[in-house]
C-alpha positions in Angstrom: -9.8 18.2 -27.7 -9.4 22.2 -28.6 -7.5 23.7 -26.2 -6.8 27.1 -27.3 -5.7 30.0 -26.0 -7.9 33.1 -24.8 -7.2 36.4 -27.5 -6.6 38.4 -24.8 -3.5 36.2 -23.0 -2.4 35.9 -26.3 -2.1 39.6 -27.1 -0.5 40.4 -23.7 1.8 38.5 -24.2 3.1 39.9 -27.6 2.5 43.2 -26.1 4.8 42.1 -23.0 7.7 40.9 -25.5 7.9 44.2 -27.4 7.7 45.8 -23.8 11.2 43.3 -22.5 12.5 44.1 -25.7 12.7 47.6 -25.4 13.7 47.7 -22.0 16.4 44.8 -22.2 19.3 43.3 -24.1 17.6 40.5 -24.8 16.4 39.3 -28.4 12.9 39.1 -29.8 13.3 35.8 -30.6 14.0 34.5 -27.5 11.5 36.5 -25.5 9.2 35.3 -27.5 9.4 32.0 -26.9 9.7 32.2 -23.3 5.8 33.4 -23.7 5.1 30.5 -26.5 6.8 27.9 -24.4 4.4 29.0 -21.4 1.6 29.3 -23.4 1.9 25.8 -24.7 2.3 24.1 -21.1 -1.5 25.1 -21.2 -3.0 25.2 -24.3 -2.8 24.1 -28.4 0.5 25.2 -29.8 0.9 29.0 -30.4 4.0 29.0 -32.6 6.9 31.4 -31.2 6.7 33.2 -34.7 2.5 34.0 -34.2 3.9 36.0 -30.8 6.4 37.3 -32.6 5.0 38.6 -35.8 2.6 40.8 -32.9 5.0 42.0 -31.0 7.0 43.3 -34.6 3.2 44.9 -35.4 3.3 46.6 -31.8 6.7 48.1 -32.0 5.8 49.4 -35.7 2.9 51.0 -34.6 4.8 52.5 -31.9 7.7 53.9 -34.0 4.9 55.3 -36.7 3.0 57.4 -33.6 6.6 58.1 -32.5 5.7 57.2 -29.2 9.4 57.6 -28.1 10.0 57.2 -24.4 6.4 56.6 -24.0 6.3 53.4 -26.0 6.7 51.3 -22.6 4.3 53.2 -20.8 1.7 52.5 -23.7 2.1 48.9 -23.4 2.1 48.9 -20.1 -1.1 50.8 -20.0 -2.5 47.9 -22.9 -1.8 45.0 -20.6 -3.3 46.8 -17.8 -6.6 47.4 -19.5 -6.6 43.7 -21.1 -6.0 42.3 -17.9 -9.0 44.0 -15.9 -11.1 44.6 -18.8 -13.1 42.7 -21.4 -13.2 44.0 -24.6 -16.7 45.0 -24.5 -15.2 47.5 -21.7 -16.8 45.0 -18.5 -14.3 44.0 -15.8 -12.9 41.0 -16.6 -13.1 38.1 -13.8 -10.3 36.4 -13.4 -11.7 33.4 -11.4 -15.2 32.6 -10.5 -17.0 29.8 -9.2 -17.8 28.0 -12.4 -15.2 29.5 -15.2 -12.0 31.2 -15.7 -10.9 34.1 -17.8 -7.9 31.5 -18.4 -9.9 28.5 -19.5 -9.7 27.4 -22.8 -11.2 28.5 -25.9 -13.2 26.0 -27.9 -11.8 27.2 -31.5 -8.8 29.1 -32.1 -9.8 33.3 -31.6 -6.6 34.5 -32.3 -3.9 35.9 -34.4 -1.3 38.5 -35.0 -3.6 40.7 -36.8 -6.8 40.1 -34.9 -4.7 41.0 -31.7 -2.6 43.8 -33.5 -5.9 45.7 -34.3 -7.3 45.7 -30.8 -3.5 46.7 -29.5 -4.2 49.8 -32.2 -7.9 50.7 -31.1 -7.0 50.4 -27.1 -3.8 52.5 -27.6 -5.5 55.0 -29.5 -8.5 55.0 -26.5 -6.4 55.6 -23.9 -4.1 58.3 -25.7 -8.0 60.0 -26.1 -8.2 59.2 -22.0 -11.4 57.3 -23.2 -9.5 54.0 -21.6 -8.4 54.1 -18.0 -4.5 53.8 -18.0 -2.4 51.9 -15.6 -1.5 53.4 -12.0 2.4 54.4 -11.5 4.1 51.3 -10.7 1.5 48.8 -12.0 3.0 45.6 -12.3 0.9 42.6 -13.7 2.0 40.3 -10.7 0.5 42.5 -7.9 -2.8 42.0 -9.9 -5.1 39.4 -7.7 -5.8 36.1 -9.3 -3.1 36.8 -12.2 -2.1 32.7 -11.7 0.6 31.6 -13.9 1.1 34.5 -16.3 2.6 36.5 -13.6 5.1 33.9 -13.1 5.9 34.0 -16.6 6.1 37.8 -16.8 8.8 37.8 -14.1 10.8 34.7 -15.8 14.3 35.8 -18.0 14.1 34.0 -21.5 16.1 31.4 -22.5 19.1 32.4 -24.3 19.6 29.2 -26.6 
């Protein structure tokens, strides 16, 4: 049965390595893997390179706007507005009664590029301030409901 994962855990979570790469000494490699091994506890495989390949987009972008010091702060604001919005600008249920904003997809609706381009199109909203941004100190794990992924967020990679 297809078990895939949801676009929008899928692009957080290449947003959230170049975000731990930035701001640690630890590689892309392996920080990205900590987010495909998680991801495939759940779902069909998503390949450490797929997460990768975003998160390599994402910090390209960010150099070519020379986002600088803000770069985090961009991300951070991303994963912010994925998490509590859909992308047709609705706030995004988490849990409900009947479905989950983590249950799988029926046919695979992601990919590096698919992902990168809404990265690009939310960054560029919320540098217009036509996005709401992320409150000082946001952290994804205070968010209600978050489940597992805050777990993961908070988890060191692997170094081997």
């Amino acid at each position: 049965m297809s078990k895939y994962c949801p676009e929008w855990i899928f692009g957080i979570f290449g947003a959230q390595t170049s975000k731990e790469f930035l701001s640690s000494n630890n590689s892309i490699a392996s920080i990205s893997r900590k987010y495909s091994k998680a991801v495939n506890e759940r779902y069909n495989e998503v390949k450490f390179e797929e997460i990768l390949e975003l998160a390599e987009k994402i910090l390209q972008f960010l150099s070519e706007i020379n986002a600088g010091e803000e770069a985090v702060n961009y991300i951070n604001d991303y994963i912010h507005y994925r998490v509590k919005f859909e992308s047709s600008g609705s706030e995004r249920k988490l849990s409900g009664m009947f479905s989950s904003a983590f249950n799988p997809q029926k046919i695979k609706d992601y990919d590096s590029e698919k992902s990168f381009k809404i990265f690009k199109a939310t960054i560029f909203s919320i540098r217009n301030d036509a996005l709401p941004k992320a409150t000082a100190g946001w952290v994804i794990s205070d968010v209600e409901d978050i489940d597992w992924i805050g777990e993961v967020f908070d988890q060191e990679p692997d170094l081997f």
